[in-house]
C-alpha positions as CSV (number, residue, x, y, z in Angstrom):
1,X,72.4,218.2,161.5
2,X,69.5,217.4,159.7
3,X,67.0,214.0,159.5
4,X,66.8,213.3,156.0
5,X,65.4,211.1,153.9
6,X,67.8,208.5,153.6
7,X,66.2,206.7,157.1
8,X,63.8,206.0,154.5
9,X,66.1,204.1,152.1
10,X,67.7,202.2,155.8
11,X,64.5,201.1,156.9
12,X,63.7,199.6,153.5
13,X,67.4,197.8,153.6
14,X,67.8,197.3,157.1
15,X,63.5,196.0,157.9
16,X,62.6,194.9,154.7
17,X,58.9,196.8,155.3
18,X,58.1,196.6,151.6
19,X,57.5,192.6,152.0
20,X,55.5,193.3,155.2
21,X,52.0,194.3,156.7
22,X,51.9,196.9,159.5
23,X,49.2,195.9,161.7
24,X,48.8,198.5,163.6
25,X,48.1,201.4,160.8
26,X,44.4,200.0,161.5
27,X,45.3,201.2,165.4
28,X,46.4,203.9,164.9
29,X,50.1,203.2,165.6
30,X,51.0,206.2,165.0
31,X,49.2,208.6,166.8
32,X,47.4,210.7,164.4
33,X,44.0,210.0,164.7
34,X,42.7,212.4,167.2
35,X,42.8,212.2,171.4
36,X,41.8,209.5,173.5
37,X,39.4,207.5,173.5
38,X,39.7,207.6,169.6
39,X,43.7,208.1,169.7
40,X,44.7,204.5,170.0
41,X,44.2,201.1,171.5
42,X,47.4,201.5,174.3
43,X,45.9,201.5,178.0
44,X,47.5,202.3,181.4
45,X,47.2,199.4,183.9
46,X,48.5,198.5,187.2
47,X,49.8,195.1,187.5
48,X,49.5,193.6,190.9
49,X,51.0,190.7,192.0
50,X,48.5,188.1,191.0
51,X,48.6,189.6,187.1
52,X,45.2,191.5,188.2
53,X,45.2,194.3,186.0
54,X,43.5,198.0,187.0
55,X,42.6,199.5,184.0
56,X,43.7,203.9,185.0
57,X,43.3,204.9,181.1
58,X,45.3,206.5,177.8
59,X,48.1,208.8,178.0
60,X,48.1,212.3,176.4
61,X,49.1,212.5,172.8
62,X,50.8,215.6,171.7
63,X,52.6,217.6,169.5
64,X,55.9,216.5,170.0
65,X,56.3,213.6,167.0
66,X,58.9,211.5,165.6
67,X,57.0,211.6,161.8
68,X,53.6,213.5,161.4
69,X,51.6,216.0,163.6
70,X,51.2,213.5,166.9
71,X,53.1,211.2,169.2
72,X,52.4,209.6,172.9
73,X,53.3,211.2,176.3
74,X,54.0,209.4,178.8
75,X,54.9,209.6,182.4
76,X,55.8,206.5,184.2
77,X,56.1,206.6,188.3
78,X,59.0,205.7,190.3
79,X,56.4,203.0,191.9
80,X,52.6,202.2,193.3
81,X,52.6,200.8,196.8
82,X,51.7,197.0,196.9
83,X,51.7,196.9,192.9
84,X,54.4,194.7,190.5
85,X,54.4,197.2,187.8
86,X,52.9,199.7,185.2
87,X,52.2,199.0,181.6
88,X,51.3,200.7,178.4
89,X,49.9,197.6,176.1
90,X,47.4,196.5,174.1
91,X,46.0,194.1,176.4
92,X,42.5,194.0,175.4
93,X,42.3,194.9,171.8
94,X,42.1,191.9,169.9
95,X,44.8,192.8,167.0
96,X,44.4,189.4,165.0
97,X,47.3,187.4,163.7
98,X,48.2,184.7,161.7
99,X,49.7,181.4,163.3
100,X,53.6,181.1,161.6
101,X,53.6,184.6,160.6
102,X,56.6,186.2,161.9
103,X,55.8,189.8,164.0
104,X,58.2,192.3,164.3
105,X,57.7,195.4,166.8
106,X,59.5,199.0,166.1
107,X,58.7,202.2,167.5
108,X,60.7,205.4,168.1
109,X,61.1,207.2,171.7
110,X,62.7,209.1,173.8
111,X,63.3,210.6,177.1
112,X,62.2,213.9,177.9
113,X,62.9,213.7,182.2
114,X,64.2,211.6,185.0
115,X,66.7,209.0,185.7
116,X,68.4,206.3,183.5
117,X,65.8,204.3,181.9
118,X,65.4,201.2,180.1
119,X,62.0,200.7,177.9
120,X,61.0,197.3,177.9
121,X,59.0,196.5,174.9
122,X,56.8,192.8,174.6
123,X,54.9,191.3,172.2
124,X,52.9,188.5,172.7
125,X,50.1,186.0,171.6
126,X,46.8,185.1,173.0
127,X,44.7,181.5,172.1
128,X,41.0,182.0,170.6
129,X,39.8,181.5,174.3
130,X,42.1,184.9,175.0
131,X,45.1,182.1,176.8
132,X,48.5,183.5,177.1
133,X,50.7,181.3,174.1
134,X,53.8,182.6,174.3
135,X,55.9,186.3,174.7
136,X,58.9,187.7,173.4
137,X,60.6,191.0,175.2
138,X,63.4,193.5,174.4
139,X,65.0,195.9,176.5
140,X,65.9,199.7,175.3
141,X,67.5,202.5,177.1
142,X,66.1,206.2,175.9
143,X,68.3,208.8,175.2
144,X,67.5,212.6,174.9
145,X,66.9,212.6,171.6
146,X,64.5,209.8,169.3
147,X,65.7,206.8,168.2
148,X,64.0,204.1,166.2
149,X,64.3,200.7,168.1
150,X,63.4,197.3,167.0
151,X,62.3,194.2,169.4
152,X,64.0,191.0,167.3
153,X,61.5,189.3,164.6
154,X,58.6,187.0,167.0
155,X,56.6,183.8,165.3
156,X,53.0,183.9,166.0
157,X,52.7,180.1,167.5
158,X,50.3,177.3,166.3
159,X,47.2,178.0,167.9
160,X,47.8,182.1,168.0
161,X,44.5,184.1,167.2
162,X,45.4,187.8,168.3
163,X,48.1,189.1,169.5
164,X,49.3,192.5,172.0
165,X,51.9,194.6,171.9
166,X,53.2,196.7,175.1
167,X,56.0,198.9,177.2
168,X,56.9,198.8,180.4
169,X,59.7,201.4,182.4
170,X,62.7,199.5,183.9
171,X,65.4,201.1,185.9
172,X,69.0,201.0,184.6
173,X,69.4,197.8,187.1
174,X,66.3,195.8,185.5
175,X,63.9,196.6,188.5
176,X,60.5,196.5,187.6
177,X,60.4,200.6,188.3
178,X,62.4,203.6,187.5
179,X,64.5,205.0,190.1
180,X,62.3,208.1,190.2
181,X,59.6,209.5,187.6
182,X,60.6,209.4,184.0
183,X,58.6,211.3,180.9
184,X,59.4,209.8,178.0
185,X,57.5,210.0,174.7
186,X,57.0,206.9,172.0
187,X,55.9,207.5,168.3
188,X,55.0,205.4,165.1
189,X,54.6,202.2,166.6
190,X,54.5,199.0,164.0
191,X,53.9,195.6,164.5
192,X,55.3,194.5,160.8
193,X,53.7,190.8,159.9
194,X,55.6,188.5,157.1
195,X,54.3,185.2,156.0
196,X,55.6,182.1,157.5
197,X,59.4,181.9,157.7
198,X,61.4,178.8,156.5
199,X,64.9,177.8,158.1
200,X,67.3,177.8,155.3
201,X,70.1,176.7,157.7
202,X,68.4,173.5,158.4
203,X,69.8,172.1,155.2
204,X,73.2,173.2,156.4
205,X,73.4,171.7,159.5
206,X,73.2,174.8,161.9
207,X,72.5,172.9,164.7
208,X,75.6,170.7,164.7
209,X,74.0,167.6,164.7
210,X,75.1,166.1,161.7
211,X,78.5,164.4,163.1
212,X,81.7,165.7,163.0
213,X,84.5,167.9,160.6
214,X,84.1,168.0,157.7
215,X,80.4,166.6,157.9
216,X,79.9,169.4,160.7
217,X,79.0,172.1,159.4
218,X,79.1,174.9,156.7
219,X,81.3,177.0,158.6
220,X,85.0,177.2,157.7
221,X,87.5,179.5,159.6
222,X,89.4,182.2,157.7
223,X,92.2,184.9,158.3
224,X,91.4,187.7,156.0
225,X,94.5,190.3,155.2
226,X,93.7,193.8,154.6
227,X,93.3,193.4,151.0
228,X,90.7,190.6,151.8
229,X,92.3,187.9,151.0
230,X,91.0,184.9,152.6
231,X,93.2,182.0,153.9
232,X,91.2,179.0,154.9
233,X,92.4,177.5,158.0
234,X,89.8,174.9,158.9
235,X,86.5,173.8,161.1
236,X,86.1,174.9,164.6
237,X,85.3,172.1,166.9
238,X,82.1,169.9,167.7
239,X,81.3,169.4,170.7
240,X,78.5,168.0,173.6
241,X,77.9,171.2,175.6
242,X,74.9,172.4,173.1
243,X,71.9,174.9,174.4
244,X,69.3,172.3,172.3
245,X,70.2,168.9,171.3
246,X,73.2,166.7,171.8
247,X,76.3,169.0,170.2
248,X,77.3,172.8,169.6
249,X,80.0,174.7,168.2
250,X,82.8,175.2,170.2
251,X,85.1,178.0,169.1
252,X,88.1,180.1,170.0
253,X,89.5,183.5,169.3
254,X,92.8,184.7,169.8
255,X,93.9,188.0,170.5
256,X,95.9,188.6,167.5
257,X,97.4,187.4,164.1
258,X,100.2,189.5,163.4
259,X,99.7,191.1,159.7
260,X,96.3,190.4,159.7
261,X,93.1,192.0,159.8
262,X,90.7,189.9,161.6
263,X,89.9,185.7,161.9
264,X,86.4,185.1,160.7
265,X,84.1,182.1,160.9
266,X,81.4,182.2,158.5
267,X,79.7,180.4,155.7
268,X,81.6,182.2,152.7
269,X,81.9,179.3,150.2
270,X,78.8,177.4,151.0
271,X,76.5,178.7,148.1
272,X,73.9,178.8,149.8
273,X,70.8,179.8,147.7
274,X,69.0,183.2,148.6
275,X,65.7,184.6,146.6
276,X,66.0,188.5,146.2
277,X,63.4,190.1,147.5
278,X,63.0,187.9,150.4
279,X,63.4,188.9,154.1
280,X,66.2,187.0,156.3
281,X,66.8,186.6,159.7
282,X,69.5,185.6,162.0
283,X,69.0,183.7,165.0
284,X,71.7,182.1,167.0
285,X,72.5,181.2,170.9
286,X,75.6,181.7,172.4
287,X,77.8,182.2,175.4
288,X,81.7,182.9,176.7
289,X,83.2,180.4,178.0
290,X,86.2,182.1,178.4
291,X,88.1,185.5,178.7
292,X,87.4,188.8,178.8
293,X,84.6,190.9,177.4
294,X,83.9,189.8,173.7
295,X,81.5,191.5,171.3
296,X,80.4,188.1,168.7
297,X,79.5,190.1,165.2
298,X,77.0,188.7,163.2
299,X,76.8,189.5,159.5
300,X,74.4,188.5,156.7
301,X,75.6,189.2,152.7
302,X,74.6,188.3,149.6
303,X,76.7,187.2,146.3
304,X,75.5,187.7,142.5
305,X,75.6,184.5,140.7
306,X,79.2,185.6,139.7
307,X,79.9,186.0,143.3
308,X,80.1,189.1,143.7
309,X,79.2,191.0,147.2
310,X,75.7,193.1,146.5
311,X,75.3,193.7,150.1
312,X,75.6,193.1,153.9
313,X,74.6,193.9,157.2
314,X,76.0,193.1,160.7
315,X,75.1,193.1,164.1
316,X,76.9,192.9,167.3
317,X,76.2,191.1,170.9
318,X,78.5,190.9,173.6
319,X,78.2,187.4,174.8
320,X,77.7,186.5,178.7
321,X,78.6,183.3,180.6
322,X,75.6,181.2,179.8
323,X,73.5,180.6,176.7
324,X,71.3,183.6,175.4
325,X,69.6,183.6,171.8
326,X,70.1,186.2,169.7
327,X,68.8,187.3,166.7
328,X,70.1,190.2,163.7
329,X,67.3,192.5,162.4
330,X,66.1,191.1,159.5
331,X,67.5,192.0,156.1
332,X,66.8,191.9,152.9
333,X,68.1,190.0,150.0
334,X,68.7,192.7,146.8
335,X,67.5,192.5,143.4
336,X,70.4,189.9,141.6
337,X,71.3,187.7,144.8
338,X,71.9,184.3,144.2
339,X,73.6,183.0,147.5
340,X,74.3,184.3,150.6
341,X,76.7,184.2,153.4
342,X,76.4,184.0,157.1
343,X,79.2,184.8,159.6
344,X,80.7,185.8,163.0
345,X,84.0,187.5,164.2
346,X,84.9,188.4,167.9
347,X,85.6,192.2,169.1
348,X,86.9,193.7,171.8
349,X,84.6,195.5,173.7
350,X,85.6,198.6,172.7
351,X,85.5,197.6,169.0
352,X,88.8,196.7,167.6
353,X,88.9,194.0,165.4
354,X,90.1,191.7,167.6
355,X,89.5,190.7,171.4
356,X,91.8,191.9,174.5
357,X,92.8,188.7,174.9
358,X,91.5,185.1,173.6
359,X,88.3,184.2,173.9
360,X,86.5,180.8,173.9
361,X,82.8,180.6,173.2
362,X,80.3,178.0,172.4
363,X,77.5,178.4,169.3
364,X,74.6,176.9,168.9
365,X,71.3,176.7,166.9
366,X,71.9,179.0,164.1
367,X,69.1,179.8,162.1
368,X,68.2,182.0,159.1
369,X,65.0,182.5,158.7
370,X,63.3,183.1,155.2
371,X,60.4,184.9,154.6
372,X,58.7,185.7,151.2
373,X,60.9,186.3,147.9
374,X,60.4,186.4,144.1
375,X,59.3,189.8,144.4
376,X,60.4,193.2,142.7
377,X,62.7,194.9,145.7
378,X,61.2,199.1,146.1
379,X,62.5,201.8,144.1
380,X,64.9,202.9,146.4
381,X,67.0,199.5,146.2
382,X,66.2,199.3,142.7
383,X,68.0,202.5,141.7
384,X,70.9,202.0,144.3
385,X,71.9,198.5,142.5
386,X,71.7,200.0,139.2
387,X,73.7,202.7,139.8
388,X,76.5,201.4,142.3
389,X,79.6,201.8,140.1
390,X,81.6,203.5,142.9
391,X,84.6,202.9,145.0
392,X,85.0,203.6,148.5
393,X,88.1,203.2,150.2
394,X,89.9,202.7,152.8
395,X,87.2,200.9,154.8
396,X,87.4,200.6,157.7
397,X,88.7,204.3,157.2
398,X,90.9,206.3,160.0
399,X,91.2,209.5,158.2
400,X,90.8,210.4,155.0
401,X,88.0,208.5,152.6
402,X,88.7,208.5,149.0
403,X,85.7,208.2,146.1
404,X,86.4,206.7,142.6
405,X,83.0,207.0,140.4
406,X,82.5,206.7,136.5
407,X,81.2,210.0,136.0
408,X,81.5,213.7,137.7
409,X,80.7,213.1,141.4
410,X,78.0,216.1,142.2
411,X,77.8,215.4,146.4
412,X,79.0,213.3,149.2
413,X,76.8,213.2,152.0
414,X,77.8,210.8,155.4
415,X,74.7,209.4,157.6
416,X,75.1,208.2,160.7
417,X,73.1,204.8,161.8
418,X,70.2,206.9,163.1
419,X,70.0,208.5,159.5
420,X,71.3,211.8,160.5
421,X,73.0,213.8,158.2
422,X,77.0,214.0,159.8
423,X,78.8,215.7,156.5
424,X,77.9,217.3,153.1
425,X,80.2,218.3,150.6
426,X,79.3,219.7,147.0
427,X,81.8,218.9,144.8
428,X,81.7,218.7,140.8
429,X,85.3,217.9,140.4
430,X,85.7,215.3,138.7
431,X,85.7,211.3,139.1
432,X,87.8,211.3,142.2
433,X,87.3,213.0,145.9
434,X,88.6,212.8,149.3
435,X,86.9,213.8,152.1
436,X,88.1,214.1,156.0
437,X,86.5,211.1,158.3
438,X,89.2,211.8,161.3
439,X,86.6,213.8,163.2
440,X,84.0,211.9,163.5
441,X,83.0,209.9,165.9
442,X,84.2,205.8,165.7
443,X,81.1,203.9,164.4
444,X,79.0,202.7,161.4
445,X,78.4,205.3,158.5
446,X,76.3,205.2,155.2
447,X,77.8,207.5,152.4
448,X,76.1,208.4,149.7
449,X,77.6,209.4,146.4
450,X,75.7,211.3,144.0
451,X,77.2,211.6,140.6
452,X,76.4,212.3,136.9
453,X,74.7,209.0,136.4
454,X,72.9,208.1,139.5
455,X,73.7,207.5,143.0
456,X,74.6,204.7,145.3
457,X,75.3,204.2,149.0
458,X,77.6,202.7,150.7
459,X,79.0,200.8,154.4
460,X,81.8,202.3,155.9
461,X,83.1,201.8,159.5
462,X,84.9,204.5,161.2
463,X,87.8,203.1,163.4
């Protein structure tokens, strides 16, 4: 299986990079400036108790990269008697930012030796007189192999003058060190800044203060058929057990409606206005009341002015049994998007489309946050849009997928999420192919159909 350039085409969708700064190209986030002291502004320190760090140095870099010629090696101790914990950050460097501007941290690692391990990632912002603000963390656990990971959008605060960015090693139980020594290496580390971000929910009452149905909210209910059909059944209830404020959504999920495909709560008919080219981001808190383990999916899409669906992307969180925010990667509104739609639906934990049993859970504080717009999207979305004239069905797909294009379909090639080529199949038969999905593994797939007159790319969920 091959790495191909489509993770270039998801990280422009999925990121939205082309409407953002990388910050740390000037520190050389990515590794290919030479060996330390010139390699990069990351420093070892121990961590006592008291926050006093030791400053003990850089790590190696090497030839073992995610993109390019270098990457970091690290090696991260089981523990250091009397000391809270290591960490790999940017402590002292001075990386400025702008107060409002929205920060985003990504990097790509894996783990080369040792036990489970989870890589906690943290960005955070220092005052003019170098004061700790505020900090935002995100928790990853490394696999053999590299993966891109991405630490949910932060806002520089009011006062912010510079900012760090940093890793520490968790065990797979959240102690502050590994069970035993890990290796692990970490490549092309961004810190991607966007202009100040508006709430476009505000407007739309996403936090439930506004009074009761049908002055509530935006959100409707909906059981959708398998031909998509939508039958409106109503507002979810408002209620005085909110995570900010005096109210919050309260919201139950059965386990099944027979002949139908799933019960969705989302903002479908609003109209709510988008800009294309602008960034989005989806922020909510929520918790299970309830039943038994419940994935809430998030999704984000955008109509035409016609209304029809350009594009959407989803995200799922299995909800605990007290309030947690969470927030969607960021995505970006395509070239001809008008309005947009915001939604949830409840999984079972091992995916279906509906939970083991009902669920109740309570939603609050829902955000979308807009950044920038009213700017040309990149080549790659450009050409997409233009030339998306295909049909791909079933979806979700068991077995067999079937392709309907407008002209002689040359290839069909299947990506997993990581951007890994999965399938490739050469074709020049016609309008029309079929191709077998029952062997792969259930999950999210792009598939890209290359035909006479162009290409596009498409969603497809494997049940």
């Amino acid at each position: 299986m091959k790495k191909s350039l489509l993770v270039l085409f998801m990280l422009v969708i999925v990121s939205g990079v082309y409407a953002q700064k990388d910050i740390m190209a000037d520190y050389n986030g990515n590794f290919e400036q030479g060996t330390p002291a010139l390699s990069s502004v990351f420093r070892d320190a121990l961590v006592d108790a008291d926050g006093y760090r030791d400053i003990i140095g850089d790590q190696e870099i090497t030839d073992d990269p995610y993109v390019g010629d270098s990457a970091l090696y690290t090696i991260w101790p089981a523990f250091y008697e009397g000391l809270a914990e290591l960490v790999l950050d940017t402590w002292s460097a001075g990386i400025p930012v702008k107060a409002g501007s929205s920060y985003e941290f990504k990097f790509a690692a894996y783990k080369i030796a040792g036990p489970t391990a989870v890589l906690h990632s943290t960005v955070g912002f220092f005052d003019a007189e170098g004061n700790v603000l505020y900090e935002e963390s995100g928790n990853f656990t490394l696999g053999d192999f590299y993966e891109e990971f991405a630490q949910a959008a932060i806002v520089a605060p009011e006062g912010a003058a510079t900012c760090w960015v940093g890793f520490r090693m968790f065990g797979a139980d959240g102690a502050r060190w590994a069970e035993d020594e890990v290796e692990a290496m970490i490549d092309e580390i961004k810190l991607l800044e966007t202009g100040p971000s508006t709430d476009i929910m505000a407007n739309y009452n996403g936090n439930f203060e506004q009074g009761t149905p049908p002055l509530a909210s935006v959100f409707r209910d909906a059981l959708v058929d398998a031909d998509g059909y939508r039958d409106i059944i109503g507002d979810q209830s408002i209620i005085d057990d909110p995570y900010e404020g005096d109210s919050a959504l309260y919201t139950i999920w059965p386990a099944f409606y027979d002949g139908l495909a799933e019960l969705v709560l989302d903002t479908w008919s609003a109209g709510i206005p988008v800009k294309p080219g602008a960034s989005y981001e989806f922020k909510f808190a929520a918790y299970k009341i309830a039943g038994p383990t419940a994935v809430l999916r998030t999704t984000v899409g955008f109509f035409d002015a016609e209304g029809n669906v350009l594009y959407e992307e989803s995200g799922d969180f299995t909800l605990g049994d007290f309030y947690e925010e969470f927030a969607q990667t960021a995505v970006v509104a395509p070239e001809g998007a008008a309005t947009c739609w915001i939604g949830f639906r409840v999984f079972g934990a091992d995916g279906a489309r509906w939970p083991d049993d009902e669920v109740e859970a309570m939603i609050d504080e829902i955000k979308l946050l807009e950044t920038g717009g009213d700017t040309t999207p990149p080549t790659s979305i450009r050409n997409e849009m233009a030339n998306a004239e295909v049909r791909v069905y079933p979806n979700p797909v068991l077995d067999r997928l079937h392709i309907d294009a407008k002209s002689n379909i040359k290839s069909v090639s299947v990506y997993n999420i990581l951007g890994y080529e999965v399938m490739l199949r050469n074709l020049n038969q016609g309008n029309n192919a079929s191709i077998d999905f029952a062997e792969l593994p259930a999950g999210m797939y792009l598939v890209r159909v290359i035909s006479q007159d162009g290409s596009a790319t498409k969603k497809i969920l494997k049940n």
